[in-house]
C-alpha positions in Angstrom: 0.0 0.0 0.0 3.1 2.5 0.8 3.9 1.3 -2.8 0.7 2.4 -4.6 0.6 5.7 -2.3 3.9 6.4 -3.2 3.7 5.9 -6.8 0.4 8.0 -6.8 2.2 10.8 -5.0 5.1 11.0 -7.2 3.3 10.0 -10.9 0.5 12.4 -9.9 -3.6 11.0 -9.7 -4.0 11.5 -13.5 -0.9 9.3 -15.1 -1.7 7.1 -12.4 -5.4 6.5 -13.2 -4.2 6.4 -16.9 -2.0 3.7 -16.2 -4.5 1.4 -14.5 -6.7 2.3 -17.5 -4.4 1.5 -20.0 -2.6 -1.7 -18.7 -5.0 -4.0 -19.3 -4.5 -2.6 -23.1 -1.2 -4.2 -22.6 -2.0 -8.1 -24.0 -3.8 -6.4 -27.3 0.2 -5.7 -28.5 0.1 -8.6 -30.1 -2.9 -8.5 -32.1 -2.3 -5.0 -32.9 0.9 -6.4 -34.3 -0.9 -8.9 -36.1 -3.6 -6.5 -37.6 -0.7 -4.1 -38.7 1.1 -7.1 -41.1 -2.1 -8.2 -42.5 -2.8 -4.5 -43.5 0.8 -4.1 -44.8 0.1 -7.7 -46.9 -2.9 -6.0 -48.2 -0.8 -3.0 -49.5 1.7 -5.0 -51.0 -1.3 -7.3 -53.0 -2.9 -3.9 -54.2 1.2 -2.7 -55.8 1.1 -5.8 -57.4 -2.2 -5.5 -58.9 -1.2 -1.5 -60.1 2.0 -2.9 -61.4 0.3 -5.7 -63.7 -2.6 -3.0 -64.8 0.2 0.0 -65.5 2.2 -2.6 -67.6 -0.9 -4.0 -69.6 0.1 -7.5 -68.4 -3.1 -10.2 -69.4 -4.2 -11.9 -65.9 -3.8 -15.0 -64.0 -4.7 -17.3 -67.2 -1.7 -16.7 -69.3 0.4 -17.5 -65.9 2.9 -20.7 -65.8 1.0 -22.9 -63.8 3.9 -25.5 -63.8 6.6 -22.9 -62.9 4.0 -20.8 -60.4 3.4 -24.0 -58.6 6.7 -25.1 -58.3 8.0 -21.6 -56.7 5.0 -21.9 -54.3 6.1 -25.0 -52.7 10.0 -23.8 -53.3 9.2 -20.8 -50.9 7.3 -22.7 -48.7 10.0 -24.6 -47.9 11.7 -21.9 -46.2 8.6 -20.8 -44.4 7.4 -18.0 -46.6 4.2 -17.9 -48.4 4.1 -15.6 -51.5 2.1 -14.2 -54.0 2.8 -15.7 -57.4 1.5 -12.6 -59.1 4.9 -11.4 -59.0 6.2 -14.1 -60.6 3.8 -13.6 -63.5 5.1 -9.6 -63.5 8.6 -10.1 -63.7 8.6 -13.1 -65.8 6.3 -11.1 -68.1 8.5 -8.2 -68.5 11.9 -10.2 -68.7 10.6 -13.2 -70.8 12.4 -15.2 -68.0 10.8 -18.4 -66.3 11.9 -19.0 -63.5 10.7 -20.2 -59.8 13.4 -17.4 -58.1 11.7 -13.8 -58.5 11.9 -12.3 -55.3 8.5 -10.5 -54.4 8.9 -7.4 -53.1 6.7 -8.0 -49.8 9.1 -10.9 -49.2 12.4 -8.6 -50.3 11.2 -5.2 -48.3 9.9 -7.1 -45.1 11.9 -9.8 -44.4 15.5 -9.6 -46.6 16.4 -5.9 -47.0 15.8 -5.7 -43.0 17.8 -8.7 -42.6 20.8 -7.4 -44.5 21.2 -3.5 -43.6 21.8 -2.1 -40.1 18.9 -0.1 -39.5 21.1 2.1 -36.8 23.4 3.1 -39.8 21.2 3.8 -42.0 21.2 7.9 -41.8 25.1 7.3 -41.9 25.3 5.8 -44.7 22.6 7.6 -46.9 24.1 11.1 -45.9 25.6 12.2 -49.1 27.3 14.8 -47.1 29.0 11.8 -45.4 30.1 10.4 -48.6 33.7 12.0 -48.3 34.1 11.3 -44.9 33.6 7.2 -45.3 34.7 7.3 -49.1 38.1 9.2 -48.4 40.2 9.5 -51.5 37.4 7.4 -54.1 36.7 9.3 -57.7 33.8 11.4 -56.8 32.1 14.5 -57.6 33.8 17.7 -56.1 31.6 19.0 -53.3 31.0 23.1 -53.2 28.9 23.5 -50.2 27.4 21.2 -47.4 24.2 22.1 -45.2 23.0 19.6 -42.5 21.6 20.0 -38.7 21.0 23.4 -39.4 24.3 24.4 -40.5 26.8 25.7 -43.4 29.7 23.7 -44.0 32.9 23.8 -46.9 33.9 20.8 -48.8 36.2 19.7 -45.8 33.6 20.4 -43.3 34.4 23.8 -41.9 31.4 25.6 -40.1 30.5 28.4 -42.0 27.9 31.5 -41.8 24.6 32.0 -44.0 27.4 34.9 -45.3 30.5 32.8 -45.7 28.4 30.2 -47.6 27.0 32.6 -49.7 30.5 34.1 -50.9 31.8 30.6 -51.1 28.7 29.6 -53.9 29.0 32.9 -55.8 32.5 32.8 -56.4 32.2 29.1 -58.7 32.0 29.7 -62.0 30.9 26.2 -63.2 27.3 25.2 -63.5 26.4 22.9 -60.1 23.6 20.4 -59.1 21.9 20.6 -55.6 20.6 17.5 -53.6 18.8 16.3 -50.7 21.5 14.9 -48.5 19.4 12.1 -47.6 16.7 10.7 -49.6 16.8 11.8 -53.4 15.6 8.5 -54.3 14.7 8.5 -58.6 15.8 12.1 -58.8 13.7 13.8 -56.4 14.7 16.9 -56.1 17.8 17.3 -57.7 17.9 20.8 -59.3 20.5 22.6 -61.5 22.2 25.8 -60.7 24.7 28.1 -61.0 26.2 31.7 -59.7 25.8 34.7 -61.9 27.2 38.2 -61.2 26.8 37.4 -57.3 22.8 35.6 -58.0 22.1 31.9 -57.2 20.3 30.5 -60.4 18.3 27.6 -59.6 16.5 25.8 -62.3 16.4 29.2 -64.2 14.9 31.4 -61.1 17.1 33.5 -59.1 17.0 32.7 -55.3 19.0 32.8 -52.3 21.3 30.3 -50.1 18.4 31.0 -47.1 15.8 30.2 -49.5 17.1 27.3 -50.5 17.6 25.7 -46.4 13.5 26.4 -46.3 13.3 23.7 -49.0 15.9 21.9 -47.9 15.3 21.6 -44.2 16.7 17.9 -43.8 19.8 19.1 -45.5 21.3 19.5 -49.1 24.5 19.1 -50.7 26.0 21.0 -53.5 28.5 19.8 -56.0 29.8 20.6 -59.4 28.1 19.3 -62.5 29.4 16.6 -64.1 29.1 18.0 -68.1 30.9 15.1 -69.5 31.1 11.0 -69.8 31.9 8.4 -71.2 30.8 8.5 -75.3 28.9 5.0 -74.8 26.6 6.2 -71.8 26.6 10.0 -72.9 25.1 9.1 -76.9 21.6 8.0 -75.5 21.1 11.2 -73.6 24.0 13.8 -72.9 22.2 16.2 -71.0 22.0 14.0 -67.9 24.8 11.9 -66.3 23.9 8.3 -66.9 24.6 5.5 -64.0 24.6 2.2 -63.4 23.3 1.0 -60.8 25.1 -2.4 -59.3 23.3 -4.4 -56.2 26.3 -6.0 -54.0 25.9 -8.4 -51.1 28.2 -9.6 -48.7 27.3 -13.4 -47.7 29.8 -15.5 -45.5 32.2 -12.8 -45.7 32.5 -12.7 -49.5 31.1 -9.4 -51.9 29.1 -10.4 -54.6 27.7 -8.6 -57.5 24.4 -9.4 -57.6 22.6 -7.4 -60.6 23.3 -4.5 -62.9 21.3 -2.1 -64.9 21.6 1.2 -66.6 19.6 4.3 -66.4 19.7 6.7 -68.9 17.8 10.1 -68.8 15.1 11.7 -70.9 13.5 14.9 -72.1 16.8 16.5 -71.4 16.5 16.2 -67.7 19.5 16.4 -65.9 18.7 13.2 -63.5 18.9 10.0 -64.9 15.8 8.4 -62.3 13.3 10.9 -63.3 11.0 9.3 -66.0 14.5 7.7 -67.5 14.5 4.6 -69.4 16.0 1.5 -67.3 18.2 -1.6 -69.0 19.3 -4.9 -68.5 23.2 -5.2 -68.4 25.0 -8.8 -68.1 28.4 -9.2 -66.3 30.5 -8.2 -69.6 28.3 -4.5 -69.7 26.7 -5.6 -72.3 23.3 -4.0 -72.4 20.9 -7.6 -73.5 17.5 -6.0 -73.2 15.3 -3.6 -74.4 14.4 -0.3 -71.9 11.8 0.3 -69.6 10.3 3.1 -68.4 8.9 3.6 -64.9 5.6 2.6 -66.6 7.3 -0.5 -68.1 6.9 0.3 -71.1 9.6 -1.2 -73.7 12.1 0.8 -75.9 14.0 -0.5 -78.2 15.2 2.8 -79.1 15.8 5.8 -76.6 13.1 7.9 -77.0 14.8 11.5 -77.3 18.2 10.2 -79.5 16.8 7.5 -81.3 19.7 5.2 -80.5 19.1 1.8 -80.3 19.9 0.0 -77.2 20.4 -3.6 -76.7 23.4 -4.8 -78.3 25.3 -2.0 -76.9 28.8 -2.8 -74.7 30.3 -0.6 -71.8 33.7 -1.0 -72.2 36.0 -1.8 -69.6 32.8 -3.1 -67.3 35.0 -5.3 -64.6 36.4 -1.8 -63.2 32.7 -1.1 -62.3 32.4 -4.6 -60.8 35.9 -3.8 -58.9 34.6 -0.5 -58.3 31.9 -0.9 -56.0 33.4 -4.4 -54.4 36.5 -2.1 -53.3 33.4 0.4 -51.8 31.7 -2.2 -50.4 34.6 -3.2 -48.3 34.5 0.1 -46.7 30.8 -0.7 -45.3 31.0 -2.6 -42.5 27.7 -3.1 -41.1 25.2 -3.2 -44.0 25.4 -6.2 -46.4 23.5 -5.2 -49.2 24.1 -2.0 -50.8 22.8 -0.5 -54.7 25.6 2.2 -55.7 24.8 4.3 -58.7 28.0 4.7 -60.6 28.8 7.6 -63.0 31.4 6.9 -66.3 33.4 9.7 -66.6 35.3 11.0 -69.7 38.2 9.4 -69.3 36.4 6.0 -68.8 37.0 6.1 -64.8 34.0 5.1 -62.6 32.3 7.9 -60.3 30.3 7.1 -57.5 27.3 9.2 -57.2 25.5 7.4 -55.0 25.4 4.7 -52.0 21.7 3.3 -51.5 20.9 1.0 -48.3 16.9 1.5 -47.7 14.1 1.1 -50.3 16.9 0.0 -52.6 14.6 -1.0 -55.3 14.5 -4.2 -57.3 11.6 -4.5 -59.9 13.7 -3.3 -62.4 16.0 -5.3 -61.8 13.9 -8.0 -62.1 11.9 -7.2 -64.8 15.1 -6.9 -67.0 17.7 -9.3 -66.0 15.5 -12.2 -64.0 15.8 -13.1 -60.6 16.7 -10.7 -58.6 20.0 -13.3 -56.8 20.2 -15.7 -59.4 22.4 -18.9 -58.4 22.3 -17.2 -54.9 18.7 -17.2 -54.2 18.7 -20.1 -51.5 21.9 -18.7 -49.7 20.1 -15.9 -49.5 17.0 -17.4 -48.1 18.4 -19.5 -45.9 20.8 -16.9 -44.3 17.8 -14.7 -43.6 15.5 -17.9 -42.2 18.7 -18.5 -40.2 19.0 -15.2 -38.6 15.0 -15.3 -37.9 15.0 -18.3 -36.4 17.7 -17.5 -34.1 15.8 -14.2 -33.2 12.7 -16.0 -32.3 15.1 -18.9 -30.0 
């Protein structure tokens, strides 16, 4: 009773009454739990459903009953149920049967957790970061940092709303400014430049204190890479084309998972915005036809009229090398998509380093299964980890 009068006396009669109100609301944590994943299944059985409609795919008839049936019992088997829907999606689009298309329910809720550090994750997505854990790597030259409020110089030196000011307006090359975290497909991304002591952004004059009220979470500014390699820079030279490359380290080895190539449009200067996505094999060849982020096929970009499967990247294993050697430097997070820039004198560039929402429908939909032979090392690694949670 000294307890309870205690309690009462220091928690105060309200949160106290709350509390005996609300603890028998305790056991419903579970169910809550429950009600919350059958929602999210729900919302991952509608995006499937917009995906098949947006790409004009027939229904369930046409599926591969055979190959449908056999990936059912193939994911069962490591205690995942799925919806085969996907299968008929990808396989559609890629013209690749197979029983090893990853959904994306399965791939966002149960593998992408799995293999990232979710403590790390602002780390590691902070492009403002980028030269602090990518010391000496080919990147694009940094002009001006904001983050937490703040101004800082290309080697992070505080600076005043003044000093930043005078530090922008006295570059003479065009520049691009990005979210520091989160520019995910081009969001975003603007074009600017400094013009007898203006800031020019996408063609409207503005000011370093405008541009924080946009940019509250924090931006980065960096100079504009104007030139690339011929290959990438003939389907669309007013963006910098990437590639984007999925790496995963499993049992302490760095594999290279899957490749594509995004190329810009409408003389855009990001690549992710409304770009047309391709299929590239391990040699950089580009072996598929483009999509576009209503997968809709090109067999010619749509602005240059170039055709596009059959063409090579040259030099494609310094890519592959490329973003191994990065990976190493990422100790915690397993599974990483880098977009990689080709610069003019055929030397890679990273651009970006993606660990959340990392995408792989694309991926899919051009090259096949999202982990190939790796698929049940995959699986089994993440059933492993689970199981050892719930023990």
């Amino acid at each position: 009773m000294k307890k309870t009068l205690y309690i009462i006396k220091n928690l105060g009669i309200g949160k106290s009454i709350l509390y005996l109100i609300l603890t028998p609301l305790r056991f419903m944590r579970g169910a809550l739990q429950k009600l919350d994943d059958i929602h999210d299944e729900i919302r991952w059985h509608k995006n499937i459903s917009k995906y098949l409609k947006k790409a004009g795919i027939p229904n369930q008839k046409l599926k591969n009953q055979r190959v449908h049936h056999e990936a059912k019992e193939y994911f069962n088997g490591y205690g995942f149920k799925i919806n085969t829907d996907w299968l008929h999606f990808y396989s559609s689009l890629s013209g690749i049967k197979s029983k090893y298309y990853i959904p994306e329910d399965l791939y966002y809720r149960q593998i992408e957790p799995h293999f990232i550090n979710d403590r790390l994750l602002r780390f590691y997505d902070d492009k403002n970061m980028y030269d602090l854990l990518f010391d000496g790597v080919n990147q694009p030259e940094t002009l001006l940092r904001y983050f937490d409020g703040k101004f800082y110089s290309p080697n992070y030196k505080a600076l005043s709303l003044g000093e930043a000011s005078n530090t922008l307006n006295d570059v003479s090359s065009s520049w691009l400014i990005k979210p520091s975290i989160d520019s995910g497909n081009g969001i975003d991304i603007k074009g600017g430049k400094s013009q007898n002591g203006m800031l020019i952004l996408d063609g409207a004059v503005t000011s370093l204190a405008e541009i924080t009220k946009f940019f509250r979470s924090g931006f980065i500014i960096q100079e504009r890479i104007t030139s690339q390699n011929k290959t990438l820079a003939q389907f669309h030279p007013a963006s910098l084309n990437t590639i984007r490359i999925m790496t995963l380290r499993l049992n302490n080895v760095i594999h290279v998972v899957n490749t594509h190539v995004k190329f810009g449009t409408k003389n855009r200067i990001a690549d992710n915005n409304d770009g047309i996505w391709c299929g590239v094999d391990s040699t950089g060849l580009i072996h598929s036809a483009g999509i576009n982020n209503h997968f809709q096929k090109f067999e010619y970009h749509p602005d240059t009229k170039k055709k596009i499967k059959g063409t090579k990247i040259e030099n494609f294993n310094k890519f592959l090398d490329f973003t191994i050697s990065l990976h190493k430097k990422v100790l915690r997070t397993d599974l990483i998509s880098w977009d990689i820039g080709y610069s003019a004198e055929n030397e890679p560039i990273l651009i970006e380093c993606n660990t959340r929402f990392q995408g792989i429908s694309y991926h899919q939909a051009l090259n096949g299964p999202l982990f190939g032979d790796l698929t049940d090392d995959v699986l089994a690694e993440v059933v492993r980890s689970r199981n050892g949670r719930l023990a």
